[in-house]
C-alpha positions in Angstrom: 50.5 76.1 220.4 47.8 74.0 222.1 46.2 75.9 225.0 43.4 74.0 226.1 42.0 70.2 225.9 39.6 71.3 223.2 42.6 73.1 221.2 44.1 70.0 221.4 41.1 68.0 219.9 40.9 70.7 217.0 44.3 70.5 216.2 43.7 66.7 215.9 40.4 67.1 213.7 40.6 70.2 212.3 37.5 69.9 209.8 35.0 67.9 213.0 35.2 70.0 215.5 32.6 73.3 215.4 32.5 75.7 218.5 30.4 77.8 216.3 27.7 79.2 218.6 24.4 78.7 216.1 26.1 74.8 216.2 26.4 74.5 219.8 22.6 75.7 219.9 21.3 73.4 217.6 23.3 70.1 218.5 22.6 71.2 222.4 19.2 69.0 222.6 16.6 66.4 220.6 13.0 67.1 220.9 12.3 65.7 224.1 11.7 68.3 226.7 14.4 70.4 228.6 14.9 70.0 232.4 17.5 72.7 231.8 18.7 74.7 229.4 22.6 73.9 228.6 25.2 74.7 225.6 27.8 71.8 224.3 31.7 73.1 224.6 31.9 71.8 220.8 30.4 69.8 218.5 32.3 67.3 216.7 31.5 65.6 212.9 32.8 62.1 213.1 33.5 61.0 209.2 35.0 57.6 210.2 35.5 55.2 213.0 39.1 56.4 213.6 37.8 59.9 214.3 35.3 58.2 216.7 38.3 56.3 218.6 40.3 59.7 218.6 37.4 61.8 220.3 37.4 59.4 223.1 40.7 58.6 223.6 40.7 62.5 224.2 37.8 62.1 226.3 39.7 59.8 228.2 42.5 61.9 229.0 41.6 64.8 229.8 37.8 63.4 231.6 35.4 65.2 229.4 31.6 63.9 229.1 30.0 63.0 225.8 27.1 63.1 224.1 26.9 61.2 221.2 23.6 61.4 218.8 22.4 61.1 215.3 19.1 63.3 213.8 18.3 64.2 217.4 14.6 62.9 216.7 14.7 61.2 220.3 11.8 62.4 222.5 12.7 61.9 226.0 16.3 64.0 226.2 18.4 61.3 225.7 20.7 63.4 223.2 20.6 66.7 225.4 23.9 68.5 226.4 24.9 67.9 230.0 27.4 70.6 231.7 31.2 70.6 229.9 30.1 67.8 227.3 31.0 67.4 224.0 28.6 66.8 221.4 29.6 63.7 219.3 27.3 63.8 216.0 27.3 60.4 213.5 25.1 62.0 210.7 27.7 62.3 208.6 28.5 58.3 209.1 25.9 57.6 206.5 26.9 55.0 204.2 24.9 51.7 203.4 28.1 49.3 203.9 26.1 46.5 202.1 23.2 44.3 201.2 23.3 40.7 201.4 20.0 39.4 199.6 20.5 35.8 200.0 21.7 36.2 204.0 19.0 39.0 204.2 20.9 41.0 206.1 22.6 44.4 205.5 26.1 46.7 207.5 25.7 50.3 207.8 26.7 53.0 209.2 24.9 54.7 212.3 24.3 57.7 210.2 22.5 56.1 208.3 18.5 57.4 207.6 16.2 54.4 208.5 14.1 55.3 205.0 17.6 55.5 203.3 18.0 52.0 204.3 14.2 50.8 203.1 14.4 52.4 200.1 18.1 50.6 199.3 16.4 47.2 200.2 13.4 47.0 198.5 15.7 46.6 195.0 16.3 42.9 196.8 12.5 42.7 197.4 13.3 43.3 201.5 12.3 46.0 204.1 13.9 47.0 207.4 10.9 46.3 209.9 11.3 49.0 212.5 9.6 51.9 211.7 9.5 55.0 213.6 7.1 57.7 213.5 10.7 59.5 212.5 11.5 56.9 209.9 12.1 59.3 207.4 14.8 61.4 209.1 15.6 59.6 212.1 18.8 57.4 211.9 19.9 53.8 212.2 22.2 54.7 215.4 19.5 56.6 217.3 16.9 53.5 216.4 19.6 51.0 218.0 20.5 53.8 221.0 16.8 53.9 222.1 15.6 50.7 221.0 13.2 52.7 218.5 9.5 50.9 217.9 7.1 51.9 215.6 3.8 51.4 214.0 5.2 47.7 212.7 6.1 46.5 216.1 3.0 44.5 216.5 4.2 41.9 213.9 8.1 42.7 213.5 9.2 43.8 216.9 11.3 46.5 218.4 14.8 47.3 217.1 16.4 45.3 219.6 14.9 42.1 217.2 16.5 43.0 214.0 19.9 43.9 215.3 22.6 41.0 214.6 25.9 42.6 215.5 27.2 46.0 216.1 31.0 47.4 216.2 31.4 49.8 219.2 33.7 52.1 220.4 34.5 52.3 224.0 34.9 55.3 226.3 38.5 54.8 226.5 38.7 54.3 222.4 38.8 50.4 222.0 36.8 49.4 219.1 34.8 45.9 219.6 32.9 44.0 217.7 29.6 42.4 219.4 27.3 39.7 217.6 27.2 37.6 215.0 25.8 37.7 211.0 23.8 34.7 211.2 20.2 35.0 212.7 21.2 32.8 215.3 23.9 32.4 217.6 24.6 32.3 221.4 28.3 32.1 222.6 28.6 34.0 225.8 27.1 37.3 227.0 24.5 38.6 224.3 26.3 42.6 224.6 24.5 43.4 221.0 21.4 43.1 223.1 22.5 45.2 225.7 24.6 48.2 223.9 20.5 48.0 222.0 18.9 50.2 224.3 21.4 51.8 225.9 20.9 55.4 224.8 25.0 55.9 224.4 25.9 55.4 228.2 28.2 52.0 227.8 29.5 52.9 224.2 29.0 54.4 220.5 27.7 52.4 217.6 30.1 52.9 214.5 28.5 50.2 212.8 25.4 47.7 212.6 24.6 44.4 211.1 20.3 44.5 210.5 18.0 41.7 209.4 16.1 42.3 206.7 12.8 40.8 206.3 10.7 39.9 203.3 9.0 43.0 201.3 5.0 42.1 201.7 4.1 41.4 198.3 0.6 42.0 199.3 -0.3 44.6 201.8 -3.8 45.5 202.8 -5.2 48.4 205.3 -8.4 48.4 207.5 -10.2 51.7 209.2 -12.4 50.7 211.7 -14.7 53.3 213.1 -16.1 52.5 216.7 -18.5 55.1 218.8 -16.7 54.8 221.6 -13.2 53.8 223.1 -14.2 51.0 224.9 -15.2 49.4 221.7 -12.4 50.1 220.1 -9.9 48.2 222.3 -12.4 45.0 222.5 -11.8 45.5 218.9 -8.1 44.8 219.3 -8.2 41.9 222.0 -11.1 40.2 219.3 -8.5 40.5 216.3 -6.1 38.6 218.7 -8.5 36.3 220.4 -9.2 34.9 216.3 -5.4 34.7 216.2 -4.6 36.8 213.3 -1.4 38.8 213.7 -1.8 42.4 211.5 1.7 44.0 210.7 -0.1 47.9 212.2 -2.6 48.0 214.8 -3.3 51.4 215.6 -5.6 52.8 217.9 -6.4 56.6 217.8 -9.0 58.1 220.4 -11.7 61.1 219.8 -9.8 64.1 220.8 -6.7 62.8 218.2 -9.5 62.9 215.3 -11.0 66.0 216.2 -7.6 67.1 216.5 -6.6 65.7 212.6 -9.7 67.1 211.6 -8.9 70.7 212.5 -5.3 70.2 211.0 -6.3 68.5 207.5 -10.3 69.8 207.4 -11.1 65.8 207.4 -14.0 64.7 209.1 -13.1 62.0 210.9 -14.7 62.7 213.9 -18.1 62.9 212.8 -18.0 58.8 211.7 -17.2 57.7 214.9 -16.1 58.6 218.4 -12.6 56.2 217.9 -10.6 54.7 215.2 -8.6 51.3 214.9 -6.5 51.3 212.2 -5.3 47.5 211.0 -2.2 46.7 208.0 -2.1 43.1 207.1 0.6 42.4 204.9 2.3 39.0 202.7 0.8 36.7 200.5 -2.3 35.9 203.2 -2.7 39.5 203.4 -6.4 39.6 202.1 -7.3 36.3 204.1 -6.5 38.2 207.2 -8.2 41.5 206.5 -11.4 39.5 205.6 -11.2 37.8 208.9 -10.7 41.0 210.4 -13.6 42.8 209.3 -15.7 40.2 209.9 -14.3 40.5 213.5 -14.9 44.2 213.9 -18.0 44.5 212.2 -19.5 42.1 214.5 -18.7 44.1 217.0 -20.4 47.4 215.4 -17.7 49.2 213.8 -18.1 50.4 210.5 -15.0 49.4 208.2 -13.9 50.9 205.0 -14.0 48.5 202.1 -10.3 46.6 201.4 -7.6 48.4 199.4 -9.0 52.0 200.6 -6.9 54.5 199.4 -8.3 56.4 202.5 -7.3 54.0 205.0 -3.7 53.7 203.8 -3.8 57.7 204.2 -5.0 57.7 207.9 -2.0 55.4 208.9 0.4 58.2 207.4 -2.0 60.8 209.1 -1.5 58.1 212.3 2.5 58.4 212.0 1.9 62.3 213.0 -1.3 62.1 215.1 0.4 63.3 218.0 1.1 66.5 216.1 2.8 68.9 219.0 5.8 70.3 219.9 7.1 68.2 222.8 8.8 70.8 224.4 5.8 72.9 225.2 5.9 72.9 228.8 2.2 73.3 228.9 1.7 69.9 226.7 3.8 66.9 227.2 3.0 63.4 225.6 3.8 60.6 227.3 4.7 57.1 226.5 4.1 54.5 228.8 3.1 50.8 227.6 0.7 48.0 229.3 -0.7 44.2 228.8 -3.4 44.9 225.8 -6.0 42.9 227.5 -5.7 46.8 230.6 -6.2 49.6 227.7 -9.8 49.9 228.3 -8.9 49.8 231.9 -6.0 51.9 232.0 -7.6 54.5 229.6 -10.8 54.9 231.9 -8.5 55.9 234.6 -5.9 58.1 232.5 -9.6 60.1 231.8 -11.1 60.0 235.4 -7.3 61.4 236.0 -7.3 64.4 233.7 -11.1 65.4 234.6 -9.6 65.3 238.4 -6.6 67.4 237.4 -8.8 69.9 234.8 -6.0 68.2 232.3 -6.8 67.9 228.8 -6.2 64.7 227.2 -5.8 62.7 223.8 -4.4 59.5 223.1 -3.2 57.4 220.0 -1.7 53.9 220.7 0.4 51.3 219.2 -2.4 49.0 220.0 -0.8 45.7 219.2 1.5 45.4 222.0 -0.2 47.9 224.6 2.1 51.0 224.2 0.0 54.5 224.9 0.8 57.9 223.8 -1.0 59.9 225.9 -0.6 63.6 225.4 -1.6 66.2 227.9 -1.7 69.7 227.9 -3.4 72.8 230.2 -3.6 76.5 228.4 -0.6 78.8 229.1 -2.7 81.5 230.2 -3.4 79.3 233.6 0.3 80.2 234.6 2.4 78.2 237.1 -0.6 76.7 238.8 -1.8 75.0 235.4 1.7 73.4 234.9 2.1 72.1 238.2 -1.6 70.1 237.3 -0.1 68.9 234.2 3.3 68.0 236.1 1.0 66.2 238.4 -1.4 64.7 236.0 1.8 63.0 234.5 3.1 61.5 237.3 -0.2 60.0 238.3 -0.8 58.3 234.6 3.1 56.6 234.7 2.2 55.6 238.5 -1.5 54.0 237.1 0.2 52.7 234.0 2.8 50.6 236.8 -0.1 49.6 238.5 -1.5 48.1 235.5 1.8 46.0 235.0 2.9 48.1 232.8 5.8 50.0 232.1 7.3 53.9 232.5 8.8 53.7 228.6 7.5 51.3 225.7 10.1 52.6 223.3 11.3 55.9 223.3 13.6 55.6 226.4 14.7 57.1 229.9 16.8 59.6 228.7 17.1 62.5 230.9 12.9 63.0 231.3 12.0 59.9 232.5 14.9 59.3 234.8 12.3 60.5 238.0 10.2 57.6 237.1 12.8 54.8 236.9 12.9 54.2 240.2 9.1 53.3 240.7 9.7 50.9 237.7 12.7 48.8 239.1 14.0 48.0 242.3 17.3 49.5 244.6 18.8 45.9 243.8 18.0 46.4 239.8 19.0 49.6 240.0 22.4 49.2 242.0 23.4 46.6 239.4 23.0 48.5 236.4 25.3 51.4 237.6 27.7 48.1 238.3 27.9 47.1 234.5 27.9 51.3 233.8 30.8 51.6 235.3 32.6 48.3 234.0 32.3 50.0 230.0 32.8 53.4 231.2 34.4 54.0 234.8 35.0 57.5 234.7 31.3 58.1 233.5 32.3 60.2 230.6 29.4 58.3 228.1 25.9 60.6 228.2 25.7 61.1 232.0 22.7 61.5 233.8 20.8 59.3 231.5 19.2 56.2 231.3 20.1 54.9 234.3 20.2 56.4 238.2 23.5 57.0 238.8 
């Protein structure tokens, strides 16, 4: 006998659904940090589309909210448990569909582990260009939900520019299919673009179409020591101005080496008070790194010698720089994003900042398109006092990072975190119209609430 709406889903899909209490812990949140602490009513195990459109047709019915997530690598609370949700996991939705060599493209799964998907490519001499520091557990659905970066974002883009098509299920259970296979294509509304990004609030991804790009056949990887900062980023906006476009430009302050140092006993900080690490990769890899290094060395860095086995380990070293829990609320990092030719500005101010709010402070950036992870943290034997400084330090650096025409998110979303931020960003009008097309895919606001958007 069915007592309750989530008796009824169980009877439905017996084997999905968990109420299991260590599951409803552990599904409850991603690594971004917690505004609140709050347990799913169940978690379910999608296996196949159908099971997708089943959950929310329930949903539908009976007006539950839900979650829906992947590895839960996000880092702004985008996959956190809101009061009486659902937890609708797609890890188990892990199979590469297929590989198209000659169309370069490739169908999976949202499950699906970005790495997974690299490793299966590179047999046809192609890569998958996003790569998040997460790459190697985070998953193809949670890439497209976020609109996940990474360190090849300076050459390749953001997710949002290798996604063709995606099949998506509605809140009320209608599967559609948005996009096209082709590289180009632009009959009507472009809705791949927008479900890209949307952190699961207008729909969940059963299914995407990727471009695949060219495997480099030559890669080659620069570490540019600089005394100071300062240097560093004229470093970056040189390599631009001589119009050479590396795949990873990577910027990593002081404090982060000092940090890497005491983690890995390197000694990094001791050759130079800044690093900027540079990939160049294809058959005009070498070409560019030359050009490089003749750039940077004119400006007084010292540069390790092409094909370093060293450099190619600080860029792994890079993809875990920031190296702390994120849900330490006495050390946040942040993730804000600015025009390249501000850094040095915005940087000087993020420190005048920190001194002002006796914050500490170290910063790595995606230097090629101007996003900044700056992370921030007070000791927790301060007490309340020092987390209202850090709480206050934050807002301050997203304010100065608008004031340099910048942005509150360069790629790991509003989620639930940022959400007291959007509104400096965008404007009532902007914001008024995105709750408009919210409510058009889901009018009963059942997908992820109180995300993304201001409701």
């Amino acid at each position: 006998m069915v007592h309750t709406p989530l008796d009824e889903l169980q009877q439905a899909l017996p084997e999905c659904v968990s109420r299991a209490p260590d599951d409803l812990a552990r599904y409850s949140r991603d690594t971004g940090p917690q505004l609140q602490t709050v347990l799913p009513s169940a978690v379910i195990h999608a296996r196949t589309v159908e099971d997708v459109q089943a959950v929310m047709q329930w949903a539908t019915r009976h007006r539950v909210p839900v979650v829906s997530r992947g590895a839960g690598s996000g880092l702004s609370g985008g996959a956190h448990a809101t009061e009486g949700c659902v937890i609708l996991s797609l890890e188990l939705m892990n199979t590469i569909l297929g590989i198209n060599p000659d169309d370069e493209t490739a169908v999976v799964e949202p499950g699906v582990i970005n790495a997974d998907l690299n490793t299966a490519a590179a047999q046809h001499g192609l890569m998958y260009a996003p790569d998040p520091a997460s790459y190697r557990w985070s998953t193809i659905g949670g890439n497209v939900a976020t609109n996940a970066g990474g360190l090849r974002c300076a050459k390749y883009g953001v997710t949002r520019d290798s996604v063709l098509a995606l099949k998506v299920v509605l809140a009320d259970g209608t599967l559609i299919s948005t996009g096209h296979s082709t590289f180009k294509g632009v009959a009507g509304y472009d809705l791949t673009a927008l479900m890209t990004g949307s952190e699961g609030t207008l729909g969940i991804v059963v299914q995407v179409t990727v471009r695949l790009r060219y495997l480099p056949q030559d890669v080659h990887t620069l570490a540019a020591f600089f005394d100071d900062f300062p240097r560093a980023a004229a470093g970056v906006l040189a390599i631009g101005r001589a119009r050479v476009q590396p795949s990873i430009l990577e910027l990593l302050d002081g404090r982060t080496l000092e940090a890497l140092d005491g983690v890995h006993g390197s000694d990094l900080r001791q050759r130079g008070g800044s690093l900027l690490l540079v990939r160049t990769d294809g058959y005009g890899a070498a070409a560019e790194a030359e050009a490089i290094r003749t750039v940077l060395v004119g400006l007084g860095a010292d540069v390790t010698r092409e094909g370093s086995d060293e450099a190619d380990r600080l860029v792994d070293l890079r993809r875990h720089s920031r190296g702390d829990d994120v849900d330490d609320l006495f050390r946040v990092g942040e993730d804000v994003a600015v025009p390249k030719s501000r850094l040095v500005d915005y940087v000087e101010a993020l420190e005048a900042m920190a001194e002002r709010h006796s914050v500490h402070l170290k910063i790595v950036a995606h230097a090629g398109d101007g996003n900044l992870h700056p992370t921030f943290w007070v000791a927790r034997s301060e007490g309340r006092r020092a987390q209202d400084r850090l709480n206050e330090a934050l807002d301050e650096s997203v304010r100065l990072a608008l004031d340099f025409g910048g942005t509150i998110t360069g790629e790991h979303g509003v989620g639930q975190y940022k959400l007291r931020w959007l509104a400096w960003e965008q404007s009532p009008a902007v914001l008024e119209l995105q709750v408009r097309i919210k409510e058009v895919f889901d009018p009963l606001g059942i997908l992820n609430p109180g995300k993304a958007i201001v409701a």
